[in-house]
C-alpha positions, 0 to 999 in steps of 0.5 A: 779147578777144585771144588770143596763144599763146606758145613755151616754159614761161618768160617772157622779154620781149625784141624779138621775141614768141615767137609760135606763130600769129597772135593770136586776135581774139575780138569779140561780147558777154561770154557770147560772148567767154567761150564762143568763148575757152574753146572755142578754148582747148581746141583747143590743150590736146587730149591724147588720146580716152578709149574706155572708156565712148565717145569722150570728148576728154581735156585736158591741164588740166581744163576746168573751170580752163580756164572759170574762168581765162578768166573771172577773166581778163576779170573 
């Protein structure tokens, strides 16, 4: 599995990929690949610590949909 991460909210296709980093190579078996994606996913989508109740890491996109995006993805 690979994983890019792209600039701007609006597809654009031209010469040049709007890379943000270098693509992500992710290897292993599926429930790995899944795992391992779904993990490094969320680094990028960290918004905050919630306190009330303890420290719990807030997503901007519930993680839940980021789990079933992914598998629909390779599915």
């Amino acid at each position: 599995m690979r994983i890019f991460q792209y600039s701007g909210t609006i597809e654009t296709i031209k010469e040049t990929p709007k890379l943000i980093s270098t693509p992500k190579n992710i290897n292993g078996n599926i429930v790995k690949q899944l795992k391992d994606a779904h993990e490094y996913v969320l680094t990028f989508l960290r918004s905050g610590i919630k306190i009330s109740s303890g420290f719990v890491t807030q997503y901007q996109i519930p993680e839940r949909a980021i789990k079933e995006a992914i598998t629909n993805a390779v599915v």
